[in-house]
mmCIF file of the N, C-alpha and C atoms, coordinates in Angstrom:
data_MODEL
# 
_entry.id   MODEL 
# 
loop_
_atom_site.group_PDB 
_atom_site.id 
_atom_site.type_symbol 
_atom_site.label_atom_id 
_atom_site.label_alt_id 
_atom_site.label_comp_id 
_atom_site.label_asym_id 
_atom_site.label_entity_id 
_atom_site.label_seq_id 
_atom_site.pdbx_PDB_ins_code 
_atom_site.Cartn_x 
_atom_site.Cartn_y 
_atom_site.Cartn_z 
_atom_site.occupancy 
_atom_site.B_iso_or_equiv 
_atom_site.pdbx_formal_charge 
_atom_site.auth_seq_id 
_atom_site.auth_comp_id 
_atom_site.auth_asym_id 
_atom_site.auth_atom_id 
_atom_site.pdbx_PDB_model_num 
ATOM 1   N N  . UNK A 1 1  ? 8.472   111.294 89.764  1.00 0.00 ? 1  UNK A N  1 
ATOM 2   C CA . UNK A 1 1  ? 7.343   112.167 89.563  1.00 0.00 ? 1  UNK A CA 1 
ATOM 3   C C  . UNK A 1 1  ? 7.849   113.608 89.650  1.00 0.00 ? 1  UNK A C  1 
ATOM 4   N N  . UNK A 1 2  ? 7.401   114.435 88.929  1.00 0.00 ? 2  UNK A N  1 
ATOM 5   C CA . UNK A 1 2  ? 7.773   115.837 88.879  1.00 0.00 ? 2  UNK A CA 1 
ATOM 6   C C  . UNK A 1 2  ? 7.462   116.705 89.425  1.00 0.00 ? 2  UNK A C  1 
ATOM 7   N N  . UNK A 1 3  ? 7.613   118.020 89.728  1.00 0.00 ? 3  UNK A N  1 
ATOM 8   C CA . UNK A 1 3  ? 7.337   118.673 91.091  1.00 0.00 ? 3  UNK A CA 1 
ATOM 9   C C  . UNK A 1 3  ? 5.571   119.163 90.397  1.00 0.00 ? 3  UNK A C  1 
ATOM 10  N N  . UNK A 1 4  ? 5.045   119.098 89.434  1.00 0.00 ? 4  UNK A N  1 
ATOM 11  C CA . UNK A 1 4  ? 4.044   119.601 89.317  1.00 0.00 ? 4  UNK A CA 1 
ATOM 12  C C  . UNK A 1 4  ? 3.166   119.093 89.094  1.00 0.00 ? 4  UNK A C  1 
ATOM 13  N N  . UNK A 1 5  ? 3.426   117.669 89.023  1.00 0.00 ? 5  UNK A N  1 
ATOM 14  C CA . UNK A 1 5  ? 2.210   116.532 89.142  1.00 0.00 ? 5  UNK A CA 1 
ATOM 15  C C  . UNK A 1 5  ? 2.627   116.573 90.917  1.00 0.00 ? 5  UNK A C  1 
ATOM 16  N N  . UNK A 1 6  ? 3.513   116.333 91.634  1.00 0.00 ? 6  UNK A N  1 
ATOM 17  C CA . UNK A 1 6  ? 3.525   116.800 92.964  1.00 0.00 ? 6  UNK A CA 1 
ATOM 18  C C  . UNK A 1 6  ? 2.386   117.788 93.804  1.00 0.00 ? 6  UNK A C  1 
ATOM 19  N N  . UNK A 1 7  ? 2.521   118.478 93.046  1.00 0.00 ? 7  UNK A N  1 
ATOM 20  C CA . UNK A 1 7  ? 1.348   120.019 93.409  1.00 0.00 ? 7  UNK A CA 1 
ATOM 21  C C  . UNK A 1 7  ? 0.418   119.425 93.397  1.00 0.00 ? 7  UNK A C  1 
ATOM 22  N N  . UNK A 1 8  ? -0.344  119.114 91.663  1.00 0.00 ? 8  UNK A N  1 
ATOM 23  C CA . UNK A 1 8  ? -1.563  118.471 91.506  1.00 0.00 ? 8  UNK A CA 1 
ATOM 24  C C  . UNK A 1 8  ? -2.281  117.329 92.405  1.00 0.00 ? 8  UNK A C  1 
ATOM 25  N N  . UNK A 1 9  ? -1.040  116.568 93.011  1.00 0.00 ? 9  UNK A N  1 
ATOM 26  C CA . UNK A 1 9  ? -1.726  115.324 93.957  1.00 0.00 ? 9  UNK A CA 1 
ATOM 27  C C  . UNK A 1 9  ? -1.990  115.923 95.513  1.00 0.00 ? 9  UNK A C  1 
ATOM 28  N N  . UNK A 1 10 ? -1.151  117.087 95.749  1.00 0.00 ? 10 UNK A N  1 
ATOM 29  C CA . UNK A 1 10 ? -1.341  117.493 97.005  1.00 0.00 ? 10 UNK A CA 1 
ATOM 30  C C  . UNK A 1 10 ? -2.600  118.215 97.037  1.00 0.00 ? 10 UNK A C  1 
ATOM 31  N N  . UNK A 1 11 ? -2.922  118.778 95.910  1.00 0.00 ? 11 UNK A N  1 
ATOM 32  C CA . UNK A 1 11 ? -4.141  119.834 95.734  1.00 0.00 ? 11 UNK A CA 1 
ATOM 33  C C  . UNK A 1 11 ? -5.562  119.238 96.405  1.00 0.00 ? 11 UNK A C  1 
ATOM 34  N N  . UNK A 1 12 ? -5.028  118.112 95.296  1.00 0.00 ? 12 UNK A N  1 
ATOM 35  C CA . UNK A 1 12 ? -6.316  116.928 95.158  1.00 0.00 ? 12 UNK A CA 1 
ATOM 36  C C  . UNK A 1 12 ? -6.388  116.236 97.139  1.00 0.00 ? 12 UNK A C  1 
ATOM 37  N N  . UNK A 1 13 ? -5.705  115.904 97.092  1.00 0.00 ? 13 UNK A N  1 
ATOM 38  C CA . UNK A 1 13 ? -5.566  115.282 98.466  1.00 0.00 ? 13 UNK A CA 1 
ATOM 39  C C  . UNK A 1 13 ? -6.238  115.561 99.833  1.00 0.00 ? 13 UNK A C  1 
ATOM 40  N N  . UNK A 1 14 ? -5.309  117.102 99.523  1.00 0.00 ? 14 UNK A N  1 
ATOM 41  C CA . UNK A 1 14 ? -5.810  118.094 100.940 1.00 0.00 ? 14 UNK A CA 1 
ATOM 42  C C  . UNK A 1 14 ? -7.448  118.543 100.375 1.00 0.00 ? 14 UNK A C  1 
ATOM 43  N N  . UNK A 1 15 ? -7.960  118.734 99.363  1.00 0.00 ? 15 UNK A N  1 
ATOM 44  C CA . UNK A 1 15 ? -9.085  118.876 99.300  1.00 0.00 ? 15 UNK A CA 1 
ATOM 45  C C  . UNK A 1 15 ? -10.148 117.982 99.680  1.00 0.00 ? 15 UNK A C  1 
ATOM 46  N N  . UNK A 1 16 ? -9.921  116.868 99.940  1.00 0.00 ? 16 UNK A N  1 
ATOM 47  C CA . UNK A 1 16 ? -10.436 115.326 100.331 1.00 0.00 ? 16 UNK A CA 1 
ATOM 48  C C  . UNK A 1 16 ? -10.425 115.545 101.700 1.00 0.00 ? 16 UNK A C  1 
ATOM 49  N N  . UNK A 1 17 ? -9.224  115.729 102.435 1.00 0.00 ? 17 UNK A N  1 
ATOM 50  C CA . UNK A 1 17 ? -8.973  115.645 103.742 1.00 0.00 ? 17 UNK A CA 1 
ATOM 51  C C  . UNK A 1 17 ? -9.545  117.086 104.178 1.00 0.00 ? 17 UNK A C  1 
ATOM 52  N N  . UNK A 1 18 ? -9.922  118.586 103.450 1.00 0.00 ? 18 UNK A N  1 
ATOM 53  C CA . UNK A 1 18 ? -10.405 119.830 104.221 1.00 0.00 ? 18 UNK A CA 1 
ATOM 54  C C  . UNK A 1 18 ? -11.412 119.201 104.319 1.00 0.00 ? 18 UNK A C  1 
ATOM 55  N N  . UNK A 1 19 ? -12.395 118.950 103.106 1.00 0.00 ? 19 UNK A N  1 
ATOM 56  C CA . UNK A 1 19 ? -13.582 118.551 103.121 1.00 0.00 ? 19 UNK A CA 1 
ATOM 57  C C  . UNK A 1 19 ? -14.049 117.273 104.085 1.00 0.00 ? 19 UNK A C  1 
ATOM 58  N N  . UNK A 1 20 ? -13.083 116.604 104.396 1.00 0.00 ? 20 UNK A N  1 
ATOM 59  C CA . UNK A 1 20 ? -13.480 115.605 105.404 1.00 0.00 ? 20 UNK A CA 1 
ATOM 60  C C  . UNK A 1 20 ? -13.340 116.266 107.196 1.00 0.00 ? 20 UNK A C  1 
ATOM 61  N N  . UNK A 1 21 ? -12.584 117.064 106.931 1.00 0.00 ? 21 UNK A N  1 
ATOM 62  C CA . UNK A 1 21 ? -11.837 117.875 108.438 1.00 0.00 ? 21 UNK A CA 1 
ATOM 63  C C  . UNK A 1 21 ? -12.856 118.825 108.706 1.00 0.00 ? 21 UNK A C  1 
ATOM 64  N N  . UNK A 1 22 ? -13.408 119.594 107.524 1.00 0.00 ? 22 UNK A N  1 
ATOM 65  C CA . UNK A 1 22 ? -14.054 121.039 107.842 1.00 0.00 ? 22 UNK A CA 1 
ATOM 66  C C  . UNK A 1 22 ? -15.510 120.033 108.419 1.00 0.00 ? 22 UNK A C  1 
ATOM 67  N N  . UNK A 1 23 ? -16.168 119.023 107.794 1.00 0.00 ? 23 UNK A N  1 
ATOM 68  C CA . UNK A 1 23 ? -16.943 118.923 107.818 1.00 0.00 ? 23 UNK A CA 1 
ATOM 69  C C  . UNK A 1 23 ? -17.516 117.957 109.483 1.00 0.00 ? 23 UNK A C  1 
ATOM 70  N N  . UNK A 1 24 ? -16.723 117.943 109.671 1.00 0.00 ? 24 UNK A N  1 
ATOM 71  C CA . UNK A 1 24 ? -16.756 117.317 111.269 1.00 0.00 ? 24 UNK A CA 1 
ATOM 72  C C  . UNK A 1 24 ? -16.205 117.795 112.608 1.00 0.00 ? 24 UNK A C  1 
ATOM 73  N N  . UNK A 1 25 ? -15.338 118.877 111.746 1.00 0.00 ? 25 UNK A N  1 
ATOM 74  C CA . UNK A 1 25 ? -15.166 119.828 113.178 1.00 0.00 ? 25 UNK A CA 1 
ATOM 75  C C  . UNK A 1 25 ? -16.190 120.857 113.318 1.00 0.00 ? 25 UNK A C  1 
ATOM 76  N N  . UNK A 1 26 ? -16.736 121.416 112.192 1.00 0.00 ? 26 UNK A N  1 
ATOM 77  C CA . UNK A 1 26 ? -18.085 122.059 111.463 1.00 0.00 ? 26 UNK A CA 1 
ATOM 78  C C  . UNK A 1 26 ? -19.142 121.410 112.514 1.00 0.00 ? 26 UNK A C  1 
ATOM 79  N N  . UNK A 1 27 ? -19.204 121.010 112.269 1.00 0.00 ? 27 UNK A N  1 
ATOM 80  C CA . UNK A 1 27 ? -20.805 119.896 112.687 1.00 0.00 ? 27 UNK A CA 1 
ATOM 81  C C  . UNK A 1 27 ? -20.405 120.042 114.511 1.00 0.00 ? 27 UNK A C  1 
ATOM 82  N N  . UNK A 1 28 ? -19.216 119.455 114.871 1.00 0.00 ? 28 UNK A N  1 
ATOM 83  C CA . UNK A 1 28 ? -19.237 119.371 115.995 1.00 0.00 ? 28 UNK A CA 1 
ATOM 84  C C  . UNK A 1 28 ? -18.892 120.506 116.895 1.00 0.00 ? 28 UNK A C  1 
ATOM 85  N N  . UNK A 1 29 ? -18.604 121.933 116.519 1.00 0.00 ? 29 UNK A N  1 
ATOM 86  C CA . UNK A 1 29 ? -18.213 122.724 117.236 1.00 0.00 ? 29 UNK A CA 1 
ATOM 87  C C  . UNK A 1 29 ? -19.033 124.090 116.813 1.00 0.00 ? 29 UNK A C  1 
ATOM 88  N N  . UNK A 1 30 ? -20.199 123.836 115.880 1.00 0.00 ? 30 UNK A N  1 
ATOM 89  C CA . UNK A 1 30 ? -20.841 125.049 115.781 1.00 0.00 ? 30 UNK A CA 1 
ATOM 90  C C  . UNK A 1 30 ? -22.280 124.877 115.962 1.00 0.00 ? 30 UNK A C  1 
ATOM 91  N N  . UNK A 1 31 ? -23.379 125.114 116.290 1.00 0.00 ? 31 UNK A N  1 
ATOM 92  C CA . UNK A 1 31 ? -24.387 124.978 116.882 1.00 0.00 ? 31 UNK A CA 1 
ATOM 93  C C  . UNK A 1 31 ? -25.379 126.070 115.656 1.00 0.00 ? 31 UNK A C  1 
ATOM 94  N N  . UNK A 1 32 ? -25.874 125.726 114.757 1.00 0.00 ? 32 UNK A N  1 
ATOM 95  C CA . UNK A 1 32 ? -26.081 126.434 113.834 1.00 0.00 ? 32 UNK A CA 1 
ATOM 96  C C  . UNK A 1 32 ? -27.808 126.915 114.449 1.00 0.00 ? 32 UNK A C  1 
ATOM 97  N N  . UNK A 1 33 ? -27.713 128.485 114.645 1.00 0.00 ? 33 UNK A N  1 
ATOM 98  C CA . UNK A 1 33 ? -28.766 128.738 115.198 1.00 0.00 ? 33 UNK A CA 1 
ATOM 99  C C  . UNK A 1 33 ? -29.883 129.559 114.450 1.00 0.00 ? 33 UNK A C  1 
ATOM 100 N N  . UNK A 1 34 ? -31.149 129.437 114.878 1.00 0.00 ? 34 UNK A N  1 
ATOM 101 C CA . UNK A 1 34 ? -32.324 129.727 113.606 1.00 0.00 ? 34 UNK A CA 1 
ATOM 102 C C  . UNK A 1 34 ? -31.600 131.118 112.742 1.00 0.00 ? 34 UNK A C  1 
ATOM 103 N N  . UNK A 1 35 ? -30.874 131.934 113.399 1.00 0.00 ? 35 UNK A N  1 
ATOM 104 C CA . UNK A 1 35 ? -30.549 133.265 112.586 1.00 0.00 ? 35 UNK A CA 1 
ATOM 105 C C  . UNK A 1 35 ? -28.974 133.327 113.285 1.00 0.00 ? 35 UNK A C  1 
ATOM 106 N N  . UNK A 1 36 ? -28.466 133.337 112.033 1.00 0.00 ? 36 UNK A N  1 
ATOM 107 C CA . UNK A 1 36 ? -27.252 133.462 112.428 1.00 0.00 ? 36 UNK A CA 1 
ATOM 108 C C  . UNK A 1 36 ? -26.320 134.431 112.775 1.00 0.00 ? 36 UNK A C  1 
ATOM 109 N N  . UNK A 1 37 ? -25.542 134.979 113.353 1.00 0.00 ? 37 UNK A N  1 
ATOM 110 C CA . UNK A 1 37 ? -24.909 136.152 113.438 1.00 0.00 ? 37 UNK A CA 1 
ATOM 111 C C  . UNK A 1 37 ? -23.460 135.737 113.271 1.00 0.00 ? 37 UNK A C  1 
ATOM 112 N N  . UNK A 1 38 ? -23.046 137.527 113.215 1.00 0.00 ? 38 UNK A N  1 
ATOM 113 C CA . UNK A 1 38 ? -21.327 137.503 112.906 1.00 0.00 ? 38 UNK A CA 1 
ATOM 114 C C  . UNK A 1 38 ? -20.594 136.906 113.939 1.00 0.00 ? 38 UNK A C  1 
ATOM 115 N N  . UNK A 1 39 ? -21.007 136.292 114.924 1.00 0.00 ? 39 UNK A N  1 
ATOM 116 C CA . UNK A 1 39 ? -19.748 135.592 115.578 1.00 0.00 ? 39 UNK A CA 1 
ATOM 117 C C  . UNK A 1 39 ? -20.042 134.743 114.868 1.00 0.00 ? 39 UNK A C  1 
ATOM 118 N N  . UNK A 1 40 ? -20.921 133.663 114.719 1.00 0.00 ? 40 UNK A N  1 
ATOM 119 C CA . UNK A 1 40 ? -20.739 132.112 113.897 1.00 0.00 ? 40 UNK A CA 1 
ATOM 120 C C  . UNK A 1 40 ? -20.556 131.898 112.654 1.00 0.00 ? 40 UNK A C  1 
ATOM 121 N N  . UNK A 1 41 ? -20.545 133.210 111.850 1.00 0.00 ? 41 UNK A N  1 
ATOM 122 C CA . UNK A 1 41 ? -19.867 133.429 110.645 1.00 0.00 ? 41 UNK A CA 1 
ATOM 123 C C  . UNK A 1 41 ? -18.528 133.695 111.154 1.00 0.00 ? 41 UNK A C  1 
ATOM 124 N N  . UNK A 1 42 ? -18.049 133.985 111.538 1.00 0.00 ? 42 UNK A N  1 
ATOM 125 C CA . UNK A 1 42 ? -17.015 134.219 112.422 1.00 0.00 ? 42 UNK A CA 1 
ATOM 126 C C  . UNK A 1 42 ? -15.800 132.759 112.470 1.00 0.00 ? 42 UNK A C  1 
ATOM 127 N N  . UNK A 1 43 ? -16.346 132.651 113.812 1.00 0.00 ? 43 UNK A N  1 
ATOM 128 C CA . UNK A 1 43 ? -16.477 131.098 114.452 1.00 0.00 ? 43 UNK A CA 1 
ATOM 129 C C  . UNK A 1 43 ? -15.823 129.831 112.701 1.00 0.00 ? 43 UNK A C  1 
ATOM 130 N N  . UNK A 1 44 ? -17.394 130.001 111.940 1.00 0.00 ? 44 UNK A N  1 
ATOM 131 C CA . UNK A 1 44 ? -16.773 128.648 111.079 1.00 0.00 ? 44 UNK A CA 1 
ATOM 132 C C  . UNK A 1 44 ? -15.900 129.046 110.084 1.00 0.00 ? 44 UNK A C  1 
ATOM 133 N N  . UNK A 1 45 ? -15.024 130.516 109.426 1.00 0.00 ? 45 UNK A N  1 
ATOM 134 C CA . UNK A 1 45 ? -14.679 130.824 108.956 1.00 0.00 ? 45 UNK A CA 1 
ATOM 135 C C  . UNK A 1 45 ? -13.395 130.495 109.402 1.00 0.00 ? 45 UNK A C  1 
ATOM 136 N N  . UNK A 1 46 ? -13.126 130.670 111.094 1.00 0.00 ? 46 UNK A N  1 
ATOM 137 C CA . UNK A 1 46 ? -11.912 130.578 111.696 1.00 0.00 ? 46 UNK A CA 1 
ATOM 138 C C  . UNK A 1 46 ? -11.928 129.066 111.155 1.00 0.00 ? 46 UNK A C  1 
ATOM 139 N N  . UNK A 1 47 ? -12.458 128.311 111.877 1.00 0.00 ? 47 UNK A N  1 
ATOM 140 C CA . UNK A 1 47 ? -12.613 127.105 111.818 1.00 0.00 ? 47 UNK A CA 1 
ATOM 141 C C  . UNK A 1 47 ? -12.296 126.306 110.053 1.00 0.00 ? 47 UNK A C  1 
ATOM 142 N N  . UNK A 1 48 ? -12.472 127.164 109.098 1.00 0.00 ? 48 UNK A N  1 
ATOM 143 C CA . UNK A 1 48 ? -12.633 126.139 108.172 1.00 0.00 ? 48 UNK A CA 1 
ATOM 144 C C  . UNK A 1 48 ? -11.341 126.303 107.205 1.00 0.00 ? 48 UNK A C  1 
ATOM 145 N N  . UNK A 1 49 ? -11.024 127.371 107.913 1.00 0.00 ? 49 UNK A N  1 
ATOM 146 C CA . UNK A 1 49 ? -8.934  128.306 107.096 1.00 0.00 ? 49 UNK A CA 1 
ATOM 147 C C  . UNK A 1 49 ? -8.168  127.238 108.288 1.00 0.00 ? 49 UNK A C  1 
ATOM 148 N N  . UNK A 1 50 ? -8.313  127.233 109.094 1.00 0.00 ? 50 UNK A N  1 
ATOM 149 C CA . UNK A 1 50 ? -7.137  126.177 109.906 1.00 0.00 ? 50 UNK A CA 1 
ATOM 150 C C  . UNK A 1 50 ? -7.295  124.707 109.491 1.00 0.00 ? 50 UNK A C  1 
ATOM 151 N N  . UNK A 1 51 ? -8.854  124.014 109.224 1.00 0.00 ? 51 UNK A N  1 
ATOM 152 C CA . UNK A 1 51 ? -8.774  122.759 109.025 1.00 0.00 ? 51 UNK A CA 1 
ATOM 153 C C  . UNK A 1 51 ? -8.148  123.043 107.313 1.00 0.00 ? 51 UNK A C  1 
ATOM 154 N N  . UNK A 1 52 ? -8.210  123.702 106.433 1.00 0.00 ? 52 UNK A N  1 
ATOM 155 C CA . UNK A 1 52 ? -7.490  124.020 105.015 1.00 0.00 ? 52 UNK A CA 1 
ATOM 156 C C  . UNK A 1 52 ? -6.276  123.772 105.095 1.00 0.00 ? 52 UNK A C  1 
ATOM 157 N N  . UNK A 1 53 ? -5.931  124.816 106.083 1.00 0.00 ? 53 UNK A N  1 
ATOM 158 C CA . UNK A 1 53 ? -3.946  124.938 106.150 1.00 0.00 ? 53 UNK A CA 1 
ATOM 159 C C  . UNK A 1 53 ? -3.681  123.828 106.784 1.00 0.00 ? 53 UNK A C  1 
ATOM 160 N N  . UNK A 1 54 ? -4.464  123.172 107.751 1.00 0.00 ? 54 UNK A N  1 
ATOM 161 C CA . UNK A 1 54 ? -4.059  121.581 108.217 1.00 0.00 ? 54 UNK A CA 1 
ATOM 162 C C  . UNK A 1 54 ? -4.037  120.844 107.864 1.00 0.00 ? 54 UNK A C  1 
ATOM 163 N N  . UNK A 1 55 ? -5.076  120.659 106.438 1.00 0.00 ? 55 UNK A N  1 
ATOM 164 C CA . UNK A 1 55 ? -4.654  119.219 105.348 1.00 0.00 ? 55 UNK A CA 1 
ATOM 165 C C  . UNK A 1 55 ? -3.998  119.759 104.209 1.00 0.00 ? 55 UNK A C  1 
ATOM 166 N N  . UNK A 1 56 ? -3.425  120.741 104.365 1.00 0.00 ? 56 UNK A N  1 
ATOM 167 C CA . UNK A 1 56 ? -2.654  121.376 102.934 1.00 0.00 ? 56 UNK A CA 1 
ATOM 168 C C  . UNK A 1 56 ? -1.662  120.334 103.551 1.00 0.00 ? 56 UNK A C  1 
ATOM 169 N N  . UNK A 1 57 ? -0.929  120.846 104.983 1.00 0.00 ? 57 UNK A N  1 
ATOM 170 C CA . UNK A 1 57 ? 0.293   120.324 105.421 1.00 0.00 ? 57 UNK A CA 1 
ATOM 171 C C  . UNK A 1 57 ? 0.144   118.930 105.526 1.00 0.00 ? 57 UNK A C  1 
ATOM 172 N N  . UNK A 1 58 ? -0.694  118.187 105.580 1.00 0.00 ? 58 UNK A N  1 
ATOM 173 C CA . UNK A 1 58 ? -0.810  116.917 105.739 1.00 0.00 ? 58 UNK A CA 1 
ATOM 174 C C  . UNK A 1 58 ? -0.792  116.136 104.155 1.00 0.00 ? 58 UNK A C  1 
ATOM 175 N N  . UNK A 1 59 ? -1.424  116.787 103.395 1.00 0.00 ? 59 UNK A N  1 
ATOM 176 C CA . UNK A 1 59 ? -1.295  115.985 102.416 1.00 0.00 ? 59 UNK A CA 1 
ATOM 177 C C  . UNK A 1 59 ? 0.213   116.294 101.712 1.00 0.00 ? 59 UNK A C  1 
ATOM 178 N N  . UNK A 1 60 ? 1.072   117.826 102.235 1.00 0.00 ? 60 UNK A N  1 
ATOM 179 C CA . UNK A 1 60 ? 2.188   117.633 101.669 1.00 0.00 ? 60 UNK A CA 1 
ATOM 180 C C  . UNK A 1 60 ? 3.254   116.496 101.937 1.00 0.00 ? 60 UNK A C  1 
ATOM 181 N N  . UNK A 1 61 ? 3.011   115.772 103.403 1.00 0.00 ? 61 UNK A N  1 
ATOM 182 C CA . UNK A 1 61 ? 3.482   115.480 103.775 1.00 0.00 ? 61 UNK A CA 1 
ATOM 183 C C  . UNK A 1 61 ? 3.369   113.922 103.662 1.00 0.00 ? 61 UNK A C  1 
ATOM 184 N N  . UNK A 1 62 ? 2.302   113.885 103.089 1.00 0.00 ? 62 UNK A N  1 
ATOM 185 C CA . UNK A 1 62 ? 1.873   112.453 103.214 1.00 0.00 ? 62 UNK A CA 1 
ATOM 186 C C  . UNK A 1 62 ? 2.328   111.816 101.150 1.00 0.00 ? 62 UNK A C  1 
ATOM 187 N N  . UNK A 1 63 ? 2.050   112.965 100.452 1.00 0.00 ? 63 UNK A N  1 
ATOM 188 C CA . UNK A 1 63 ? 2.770   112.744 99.338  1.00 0.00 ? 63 UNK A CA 1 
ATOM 189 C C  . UNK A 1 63 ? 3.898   113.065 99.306  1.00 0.00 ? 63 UNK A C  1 
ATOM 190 N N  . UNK A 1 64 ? 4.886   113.583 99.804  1.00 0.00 ? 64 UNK A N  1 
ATOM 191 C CA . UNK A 1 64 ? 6.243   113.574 99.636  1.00 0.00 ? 64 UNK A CA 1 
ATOM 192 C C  . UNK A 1 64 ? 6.774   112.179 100.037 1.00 0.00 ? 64 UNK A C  1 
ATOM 193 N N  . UNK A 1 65 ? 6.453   111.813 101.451 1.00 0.00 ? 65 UNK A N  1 
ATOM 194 C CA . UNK A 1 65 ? 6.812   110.299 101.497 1.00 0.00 ? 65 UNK A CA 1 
ATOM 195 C C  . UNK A 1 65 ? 6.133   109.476 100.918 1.00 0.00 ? 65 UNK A C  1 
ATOM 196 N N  . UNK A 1 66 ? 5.201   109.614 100.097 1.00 0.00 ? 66 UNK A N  1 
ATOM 197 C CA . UNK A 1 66 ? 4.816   107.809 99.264  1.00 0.00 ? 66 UNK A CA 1 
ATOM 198 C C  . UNK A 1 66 ? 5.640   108.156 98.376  1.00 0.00 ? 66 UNK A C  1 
ATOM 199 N N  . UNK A 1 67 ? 5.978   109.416 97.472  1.00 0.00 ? 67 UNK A N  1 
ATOM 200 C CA . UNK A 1 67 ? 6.677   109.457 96.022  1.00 0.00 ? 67 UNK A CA 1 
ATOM 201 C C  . UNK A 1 67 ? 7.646   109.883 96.462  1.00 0.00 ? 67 UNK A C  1 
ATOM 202 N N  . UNK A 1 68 ? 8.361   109.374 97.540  1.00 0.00 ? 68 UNK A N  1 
ATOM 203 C CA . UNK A 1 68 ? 9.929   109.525 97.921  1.00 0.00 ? 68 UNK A CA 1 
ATOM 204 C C  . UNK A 1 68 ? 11.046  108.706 96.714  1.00 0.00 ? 68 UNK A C  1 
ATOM 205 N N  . UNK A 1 69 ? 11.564  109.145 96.326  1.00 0.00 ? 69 UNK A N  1 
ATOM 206 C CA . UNK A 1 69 ? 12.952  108.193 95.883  1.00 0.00 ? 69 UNK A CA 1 
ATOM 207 C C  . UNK A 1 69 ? 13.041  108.626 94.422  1.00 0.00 ? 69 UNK A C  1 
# 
């Protein structure tokens, strides 16, 4: 497989896994209140760039070893 169908599967991947990550650390660590303010815009913004960069690295990692060899 070539390095740019490589890209394409990691893209795809980690977008599966943010959207599964953001959406349950989301839920469980923000308390969404009748009016919201800049800390909890804040708060899930932090929250939703680390669960991103955490399944970027995961899905690189998880497709490099299945399409090893």
């Amino acid at each position: 497989m070539n390095d740019s169908t490589k890209q394409r599967v990691i893209t795809i991947v980690a977008a599966g896994i943010a959207y599964l990550l953001s959406s349950m650390v989301t839920n469980r660590f923000i308390d969404i209140p009748e009016q919201r303010g800049l800390k909890d815009d804040a708060l899930e913004a932090i929250l939703k760039g680390a669960t991103t960069a955490s399944s970027t690295i995961l899905a690189s990692i998880l497709v490099r070893r299945f399409f090893r060899g």
